[in-house]
C-alpha positions as CSV (number, residue, x, y, z in Angstrom):
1,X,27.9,-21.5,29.8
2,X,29.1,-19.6,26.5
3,X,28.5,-16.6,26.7
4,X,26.5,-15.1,23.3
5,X,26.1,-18.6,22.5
6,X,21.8,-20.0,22.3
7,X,20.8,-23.4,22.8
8,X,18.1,-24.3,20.7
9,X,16.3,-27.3,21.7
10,X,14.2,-30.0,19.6
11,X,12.5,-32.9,20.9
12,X,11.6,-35.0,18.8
13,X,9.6,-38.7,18.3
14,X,9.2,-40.4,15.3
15,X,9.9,-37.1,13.2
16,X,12.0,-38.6,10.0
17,X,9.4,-36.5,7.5
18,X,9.8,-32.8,9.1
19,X,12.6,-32.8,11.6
20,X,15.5,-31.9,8.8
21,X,13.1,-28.7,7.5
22,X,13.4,-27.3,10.6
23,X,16.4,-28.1,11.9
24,X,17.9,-26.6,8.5
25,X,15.4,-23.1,9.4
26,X,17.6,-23.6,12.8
27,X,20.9,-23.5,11.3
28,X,20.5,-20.6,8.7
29,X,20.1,-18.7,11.5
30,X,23.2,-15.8,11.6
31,X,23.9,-16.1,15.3
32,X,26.5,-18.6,17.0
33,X,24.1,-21.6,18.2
34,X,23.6,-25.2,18.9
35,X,21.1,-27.4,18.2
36,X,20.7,-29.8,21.0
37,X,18.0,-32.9,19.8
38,X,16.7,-35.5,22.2
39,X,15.5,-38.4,20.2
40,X,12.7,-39.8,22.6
41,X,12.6,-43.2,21.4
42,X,11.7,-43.0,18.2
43,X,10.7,-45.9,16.0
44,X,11.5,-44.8,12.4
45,X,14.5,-43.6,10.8
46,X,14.6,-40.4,12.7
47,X,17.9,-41.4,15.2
48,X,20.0,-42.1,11.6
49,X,19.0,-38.5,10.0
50,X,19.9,-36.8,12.9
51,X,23.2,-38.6,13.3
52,X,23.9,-37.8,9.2
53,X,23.2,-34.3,10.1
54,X,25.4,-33.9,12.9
55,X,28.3,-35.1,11.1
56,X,27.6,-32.6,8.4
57,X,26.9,-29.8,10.7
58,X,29.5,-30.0,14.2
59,X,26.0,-27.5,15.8
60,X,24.3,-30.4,16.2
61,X,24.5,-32.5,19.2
62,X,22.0,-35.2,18.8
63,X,21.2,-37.2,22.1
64,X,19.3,-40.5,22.4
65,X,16.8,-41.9,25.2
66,X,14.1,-44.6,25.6
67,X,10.8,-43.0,25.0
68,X,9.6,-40.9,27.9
69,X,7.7,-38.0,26.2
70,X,8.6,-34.3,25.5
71,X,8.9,-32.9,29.4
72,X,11.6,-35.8,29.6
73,X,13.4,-35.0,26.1
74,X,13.2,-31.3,26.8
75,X,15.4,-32.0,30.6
76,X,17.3,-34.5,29.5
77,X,18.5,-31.4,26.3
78,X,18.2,-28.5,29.6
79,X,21.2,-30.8,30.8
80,X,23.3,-30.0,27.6
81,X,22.8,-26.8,26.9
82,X,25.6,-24.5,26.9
83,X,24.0,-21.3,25.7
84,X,24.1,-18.2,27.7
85,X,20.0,-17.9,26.2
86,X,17.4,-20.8,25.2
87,X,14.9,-21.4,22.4
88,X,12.5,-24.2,22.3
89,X,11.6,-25.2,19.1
90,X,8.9,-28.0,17.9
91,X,10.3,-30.6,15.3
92,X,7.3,-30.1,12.7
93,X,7.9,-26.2,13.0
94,X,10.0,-23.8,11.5
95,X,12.2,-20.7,12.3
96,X,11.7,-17.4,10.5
97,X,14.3,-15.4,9.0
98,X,15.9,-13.6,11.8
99,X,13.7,-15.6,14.1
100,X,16.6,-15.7,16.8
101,X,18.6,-12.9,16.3
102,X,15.6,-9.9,17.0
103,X,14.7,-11.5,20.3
104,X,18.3,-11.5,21.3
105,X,18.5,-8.0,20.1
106,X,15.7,-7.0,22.3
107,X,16.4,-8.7,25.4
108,X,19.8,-7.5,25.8
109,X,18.8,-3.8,24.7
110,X,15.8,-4.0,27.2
111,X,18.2,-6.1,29.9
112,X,15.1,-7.9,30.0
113,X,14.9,-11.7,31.3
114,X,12.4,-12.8,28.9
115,X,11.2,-12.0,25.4
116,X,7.8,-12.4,24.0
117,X,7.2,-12.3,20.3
118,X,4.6,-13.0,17.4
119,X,4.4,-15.9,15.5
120,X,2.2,-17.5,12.2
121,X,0.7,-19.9,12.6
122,X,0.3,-22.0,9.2
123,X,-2.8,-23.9,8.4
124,X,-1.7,-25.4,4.6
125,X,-2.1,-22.4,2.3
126,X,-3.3,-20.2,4.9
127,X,-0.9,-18.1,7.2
128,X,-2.2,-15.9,10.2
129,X,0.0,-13.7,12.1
130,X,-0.4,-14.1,16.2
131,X,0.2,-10.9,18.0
132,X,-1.7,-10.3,21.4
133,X,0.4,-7.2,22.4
134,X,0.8,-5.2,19.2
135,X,3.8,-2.6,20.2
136,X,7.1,-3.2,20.7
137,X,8.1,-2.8,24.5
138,X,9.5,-3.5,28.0
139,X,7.3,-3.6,30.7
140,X,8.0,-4.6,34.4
141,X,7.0,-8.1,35.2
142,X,3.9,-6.4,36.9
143,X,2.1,-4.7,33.9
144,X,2.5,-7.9,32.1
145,X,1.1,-10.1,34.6
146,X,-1.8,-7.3,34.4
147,X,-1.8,-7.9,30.9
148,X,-1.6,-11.4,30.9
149,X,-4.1,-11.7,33.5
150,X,-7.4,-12.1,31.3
151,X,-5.1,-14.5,29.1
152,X,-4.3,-16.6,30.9
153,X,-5.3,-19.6,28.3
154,X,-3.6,-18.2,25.3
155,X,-0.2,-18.5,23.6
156,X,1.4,-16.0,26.4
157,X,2.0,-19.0,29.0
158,X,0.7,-22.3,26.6
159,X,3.6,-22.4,24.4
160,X,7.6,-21.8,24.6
161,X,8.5,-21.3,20.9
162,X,7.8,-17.5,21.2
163,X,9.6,-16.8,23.7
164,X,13.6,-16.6,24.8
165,X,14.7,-17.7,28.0
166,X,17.8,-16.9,29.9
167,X,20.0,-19.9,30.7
168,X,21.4,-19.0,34.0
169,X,17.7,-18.3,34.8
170,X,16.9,-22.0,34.3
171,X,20.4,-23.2,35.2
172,X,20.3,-21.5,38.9
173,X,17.1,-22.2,40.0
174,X,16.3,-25.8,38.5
175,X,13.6,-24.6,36.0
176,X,12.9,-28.0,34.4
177,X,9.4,-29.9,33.2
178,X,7.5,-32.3,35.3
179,X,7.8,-35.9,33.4
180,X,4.8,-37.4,34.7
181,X,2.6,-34.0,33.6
182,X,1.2,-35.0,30.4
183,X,-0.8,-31.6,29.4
184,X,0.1,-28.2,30.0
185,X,4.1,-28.9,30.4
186,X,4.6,-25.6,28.4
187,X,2.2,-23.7,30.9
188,X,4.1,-24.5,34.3
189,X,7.7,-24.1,32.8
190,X,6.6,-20.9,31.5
191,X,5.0,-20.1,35.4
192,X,7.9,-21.4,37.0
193,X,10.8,-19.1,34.9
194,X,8.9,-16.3,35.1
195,X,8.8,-16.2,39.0
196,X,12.7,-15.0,38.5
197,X,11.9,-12.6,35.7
198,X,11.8,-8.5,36.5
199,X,11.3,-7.2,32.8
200,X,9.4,-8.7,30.0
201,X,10.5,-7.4,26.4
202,X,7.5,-7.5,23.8
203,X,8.3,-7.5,19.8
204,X,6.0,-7.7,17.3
205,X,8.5,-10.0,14.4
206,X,7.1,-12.9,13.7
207,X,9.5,-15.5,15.1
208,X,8.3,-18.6,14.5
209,X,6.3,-20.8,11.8
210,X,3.6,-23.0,13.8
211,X,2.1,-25.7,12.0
212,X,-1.2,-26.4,13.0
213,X,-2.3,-29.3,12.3
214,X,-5.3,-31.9,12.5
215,X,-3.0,-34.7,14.5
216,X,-5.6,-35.1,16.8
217,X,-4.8,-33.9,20.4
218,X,-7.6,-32.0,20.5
219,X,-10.1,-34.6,20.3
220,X,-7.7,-36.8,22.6
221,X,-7.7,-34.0,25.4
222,X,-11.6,-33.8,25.4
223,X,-11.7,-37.3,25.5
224,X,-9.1,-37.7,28.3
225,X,-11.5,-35.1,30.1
226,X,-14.5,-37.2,29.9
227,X,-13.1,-40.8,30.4
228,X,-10.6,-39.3,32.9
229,X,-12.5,-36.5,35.3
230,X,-10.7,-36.8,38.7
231,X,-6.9,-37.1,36.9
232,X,-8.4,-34.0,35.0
233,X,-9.4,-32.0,37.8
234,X,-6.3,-32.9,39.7
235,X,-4.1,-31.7,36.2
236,X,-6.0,-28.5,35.9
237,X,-5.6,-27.6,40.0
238,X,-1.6,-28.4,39.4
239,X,-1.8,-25.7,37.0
240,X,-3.5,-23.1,38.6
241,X,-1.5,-24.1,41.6
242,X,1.9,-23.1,39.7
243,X,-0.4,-19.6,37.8
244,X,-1.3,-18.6,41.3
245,X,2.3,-19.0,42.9
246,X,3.1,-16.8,39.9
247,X,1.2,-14.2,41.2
248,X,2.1,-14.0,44.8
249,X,5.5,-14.4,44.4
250,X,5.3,-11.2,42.5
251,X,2.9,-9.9,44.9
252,X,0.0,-9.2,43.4
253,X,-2.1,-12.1,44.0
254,X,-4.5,-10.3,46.4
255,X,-5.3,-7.7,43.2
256,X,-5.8,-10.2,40.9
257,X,-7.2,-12.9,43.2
258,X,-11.0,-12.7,42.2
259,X,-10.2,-12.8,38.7
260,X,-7.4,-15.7,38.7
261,X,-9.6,-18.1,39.5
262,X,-11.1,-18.0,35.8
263,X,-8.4,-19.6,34.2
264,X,-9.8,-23.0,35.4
265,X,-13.0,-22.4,33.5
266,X,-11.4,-21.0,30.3
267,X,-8.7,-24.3,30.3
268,X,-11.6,-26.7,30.4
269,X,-13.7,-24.9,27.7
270,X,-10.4,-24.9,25.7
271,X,-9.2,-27.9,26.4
């Protein structure tokens, strides 16, 4: 581990038309970093750009495997890292300015484990800020999971891009993705780090561009719902499974027990 050091991590698959964009948002970052990329198999030109770009730019470390989808890439780049503190970032997304630098600012003025922070989310010429706790703070793990509670289907747990992780967190107890999960990887890595987290720091800088877009997952979740009940329900219980070990591990299950149980109905209304 280098210490001051982040480890950003892009997976990417067939990404030759948006992967440079955002690796460049990555590297005009003002903080020492690396990019570590995990080509999953791609089947277009996307393995030569990223080789180009890492001999023009030494913070790029490019790594290459046989498609095995994003949980995969993302281990497989979890094996590389080096960074005392980890960012996930999507290939078709982008960095803000500063994106990096004011969650490492808050986490290590907080001595916080984790750091939640707002995002955009882009939809062509529209942008719309994403804020679900609007003041900049620390909390103990407990007022967040009390926070969180209700939420339980939003952007808090879903996603990783808005939020910094620690890497001896990860490193020293095995925090890694489930290959084989193909929905909801984001939501159990996020359950599973936070079991070792005391303080959560909120800020309210938009860290991240998401691009939403109409690829189509949607629709192909809903239809793996219908065509695919029992794998469904057995996907969705996995989940809960990992929210609800969340919770008693921090021990407060029993106070939130009658009330965690709703985040099965609000996955399969969203999802």
């Amino acid at each position: 581990m280098e210490q001051g050091l982040i480890s950003v991590v892009v997976p990417v698959y067939n990404g030759e038309n948006v992967v440079e964009s955002c690796l460049k948002t990555v590297l005009s970052q003002d903080v020492p970093l690396e990019i570590v990329v995990v080509n999953d198999g791609s089947q277009d030109g996307t393995l030569a750009l990223l080789q180009r770009m890492a001999q023009e730019d030494s913070r790029i470390r490019v790594f290459t495997q046989e498609n095995a989808g994003v949980a995969a890439a993302r281990n497989r780049a979890l094996r590389e890292c080096r960074g005392e503190y980890i960012r996930f970032v999507d290939a078709d997304d982008r960095l803000t300015k500063n994106g990096i630098q004011v969650m490492i600012d808050a986490l290590e003025k907080d001595k916080s484990e984790m750091v939640f922070a707002a995002y955009v989310c882009v939809m062509g010429n529209k942008r719309k800020n994403k804020n679900l706790y609007k003041k900049r703070e620390a909390v103990p793990i407990e007022k967040a999971l009390q926070h969180m509670n209700p939420r339980t289907n939003s952007f808090y747990y879903g996603v990783l891009w808005n939020k910094l992780f620690i890497g001896d967190i990860i490193r020293r107890h095995d925090v890694r993705f489930y290959p084989h999960q193909k929905q909801g990887e984001d939501f159990t890595f996020v359950c599973r780090y936070m079991q070792h987290v005391n303080t959560v720091s909120y800020i309210c800088d938009e860290v991240y561009e998401y691009q939403k877009n109409g690829d189509g997952l949607t629709m192909q979740h809903c239809m793996d719902c219908v065509w695919h009940p029992i794998a469904n329900c057995k996907l969705k219980k996995f989940m809960y499974d990992h929210l609800k070990a969340l919770y008693v591990k921090k021990g407060v299950y029993h106070q939130y027990r009658h009330s965690l149980w709703l985040y099965l109905f609000r996955i399969t209304l969203t999802n």
